[in-house]
C-alpha positions as a Python dict, from the first residue, in 0.01 Angstrom:
ca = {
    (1, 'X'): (0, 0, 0),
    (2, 'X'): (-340, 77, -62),
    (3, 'X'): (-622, -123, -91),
    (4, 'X'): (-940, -72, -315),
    (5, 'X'): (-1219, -302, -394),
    (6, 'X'): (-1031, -609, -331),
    (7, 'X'): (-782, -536, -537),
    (8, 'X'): (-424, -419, -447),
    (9, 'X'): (-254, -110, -537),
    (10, 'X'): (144, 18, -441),
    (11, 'X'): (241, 329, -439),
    (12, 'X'): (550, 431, -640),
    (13, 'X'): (632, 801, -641),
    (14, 'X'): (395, 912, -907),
    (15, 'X'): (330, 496, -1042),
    (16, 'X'): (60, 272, -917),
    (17, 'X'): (133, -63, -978),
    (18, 'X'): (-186, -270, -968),
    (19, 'X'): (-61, -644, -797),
    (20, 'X'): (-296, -949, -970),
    (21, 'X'): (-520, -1117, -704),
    (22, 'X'): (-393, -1442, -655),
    (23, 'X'): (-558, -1761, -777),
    (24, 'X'): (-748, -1936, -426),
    (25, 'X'): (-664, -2321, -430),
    (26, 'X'): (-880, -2603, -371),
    (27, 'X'): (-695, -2879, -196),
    (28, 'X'): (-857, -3236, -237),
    (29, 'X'): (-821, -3500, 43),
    (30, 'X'): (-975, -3828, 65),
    (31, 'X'): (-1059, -4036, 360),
    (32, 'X'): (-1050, -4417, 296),
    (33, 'X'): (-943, -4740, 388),
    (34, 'X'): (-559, -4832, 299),
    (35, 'X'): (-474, -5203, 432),
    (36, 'X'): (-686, -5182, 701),
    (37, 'X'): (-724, -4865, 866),
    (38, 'X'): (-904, -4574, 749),
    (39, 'X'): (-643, -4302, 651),
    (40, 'X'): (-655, -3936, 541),
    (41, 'X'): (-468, -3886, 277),
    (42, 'X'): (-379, -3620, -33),
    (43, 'X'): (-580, -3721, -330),
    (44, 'X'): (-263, -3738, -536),
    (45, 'X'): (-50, -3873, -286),
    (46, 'X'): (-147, -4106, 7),
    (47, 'X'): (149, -4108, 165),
    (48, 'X'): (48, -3740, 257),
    (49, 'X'): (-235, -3597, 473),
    (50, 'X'): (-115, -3236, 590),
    (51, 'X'): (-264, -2947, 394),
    (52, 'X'): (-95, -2614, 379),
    (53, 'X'): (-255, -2325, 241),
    (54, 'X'): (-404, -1977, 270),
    (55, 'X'): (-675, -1795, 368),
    (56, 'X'): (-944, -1834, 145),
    (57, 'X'): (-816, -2123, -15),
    (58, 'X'): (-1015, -2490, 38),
    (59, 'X'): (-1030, -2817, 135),
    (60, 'X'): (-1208, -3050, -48),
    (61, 'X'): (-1266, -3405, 129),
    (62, 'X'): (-1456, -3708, 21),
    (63, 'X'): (-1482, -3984, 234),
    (64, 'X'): (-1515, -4301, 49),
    (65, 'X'): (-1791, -4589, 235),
    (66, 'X'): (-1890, -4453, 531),
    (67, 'X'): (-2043, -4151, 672),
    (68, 'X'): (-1801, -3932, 860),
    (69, 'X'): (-1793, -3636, 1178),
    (70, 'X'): (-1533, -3419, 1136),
    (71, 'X'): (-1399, -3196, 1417),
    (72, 'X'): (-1158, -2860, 1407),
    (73, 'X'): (-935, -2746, 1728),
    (74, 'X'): (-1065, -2365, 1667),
    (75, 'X'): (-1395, -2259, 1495),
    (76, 'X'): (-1151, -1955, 1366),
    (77, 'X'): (-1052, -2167, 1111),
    (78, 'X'): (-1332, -2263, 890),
    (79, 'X'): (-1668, -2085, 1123),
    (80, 'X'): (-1712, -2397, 1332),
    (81, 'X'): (-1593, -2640, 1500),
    (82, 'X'): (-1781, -3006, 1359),
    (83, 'X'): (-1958, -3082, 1024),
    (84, 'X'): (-2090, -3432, 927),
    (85, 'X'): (-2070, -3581, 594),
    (86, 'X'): (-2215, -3838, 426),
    (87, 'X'): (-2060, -4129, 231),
    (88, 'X'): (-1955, -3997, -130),
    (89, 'X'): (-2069, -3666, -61),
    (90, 'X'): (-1740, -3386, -75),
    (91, 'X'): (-1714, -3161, 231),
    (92, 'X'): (-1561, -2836, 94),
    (93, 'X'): (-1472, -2600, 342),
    (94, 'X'): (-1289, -2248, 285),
    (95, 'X'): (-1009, -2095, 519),
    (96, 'X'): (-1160, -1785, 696),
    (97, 'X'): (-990, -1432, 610),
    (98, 'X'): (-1052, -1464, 1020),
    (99, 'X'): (-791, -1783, 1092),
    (100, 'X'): (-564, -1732, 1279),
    (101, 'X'): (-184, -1873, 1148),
    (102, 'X'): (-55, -2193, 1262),
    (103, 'X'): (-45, -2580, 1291),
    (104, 'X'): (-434, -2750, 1347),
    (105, 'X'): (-414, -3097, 1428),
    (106, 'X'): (-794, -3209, 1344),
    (107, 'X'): (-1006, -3533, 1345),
    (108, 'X'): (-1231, -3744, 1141),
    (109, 'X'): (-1447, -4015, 1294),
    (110, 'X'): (-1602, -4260, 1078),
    (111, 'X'): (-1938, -4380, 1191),
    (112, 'X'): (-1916, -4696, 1065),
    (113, 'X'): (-1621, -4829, 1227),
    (114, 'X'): (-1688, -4657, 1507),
    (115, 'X'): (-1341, -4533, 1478),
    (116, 'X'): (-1042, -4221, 1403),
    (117, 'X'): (-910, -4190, 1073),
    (118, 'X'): (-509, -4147, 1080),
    (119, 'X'): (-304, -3911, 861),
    (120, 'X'): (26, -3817, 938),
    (121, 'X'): (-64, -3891, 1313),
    (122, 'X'): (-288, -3695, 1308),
    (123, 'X'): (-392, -3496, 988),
    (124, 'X'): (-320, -3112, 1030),
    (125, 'X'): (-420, -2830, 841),
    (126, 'X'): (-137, -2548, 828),
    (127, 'X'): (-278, -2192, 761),
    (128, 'X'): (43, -1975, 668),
    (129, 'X'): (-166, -1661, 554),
}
């Protein structure tokens, strides 16, 4: 396999077969209150909160009333370890071609509760390649 300019080329005898890049995702999650605990959930599905993806592919989170601190086990991941958000505003962070593979149980702490948010105890982020 060769590669050129981002894209990706095989070699076949005397045929090059040219592979399409594939599409990068962008994952939406939400934090917000469900009953009466702040949650982290898939946009489309609350009873979810892990994300699994690829390199280069994003999250997308908007937490809904409150302003929120979020914190990541290894700054591999997305370049660092903590970004703050404000209420409303999306935090949209992209896997690094750098992150390592694995299971990344992270945390969200919302300021005006003074409390965690919970996903699937706890959210996780699951970088496969």
């Amino acid at each position: 396999m060769f590669i050129f300019s981002s894209k990706i080329f095989q070699y076949f005898g005397d045929l090059i077969y040219l592979e399409p890049e594939q599409e990068r995702v962008e994952y939406r999650v939400v934090v917000k209150i469900i009953g009466d605990e702040w949650r982290v959930v898939l946009e489309d599905d609350e009873s979810k909160s892990d994300v699994t993806l690829r390199r280069g592919d994003r999250i997308r989170w908007i937490v809904e009333g409150s302003d929120a601190s979020f914190a990541f086990p290894d700054s591999r991941i997305f370049g660092q370890e903590t970004r703050d958000v404000k209420a409303g505003n999306p935090l949209v962070m992209a896997i690094s071609a750098n992150s390592p593979r694995g299971t990344f149980a992270y945390t969200v702490f919302i300021h005006e509760s003074m409390t965690y948010a919970r996903g699937q105890s706890p959210p996780r982020i699951i970088v496969r390649y």
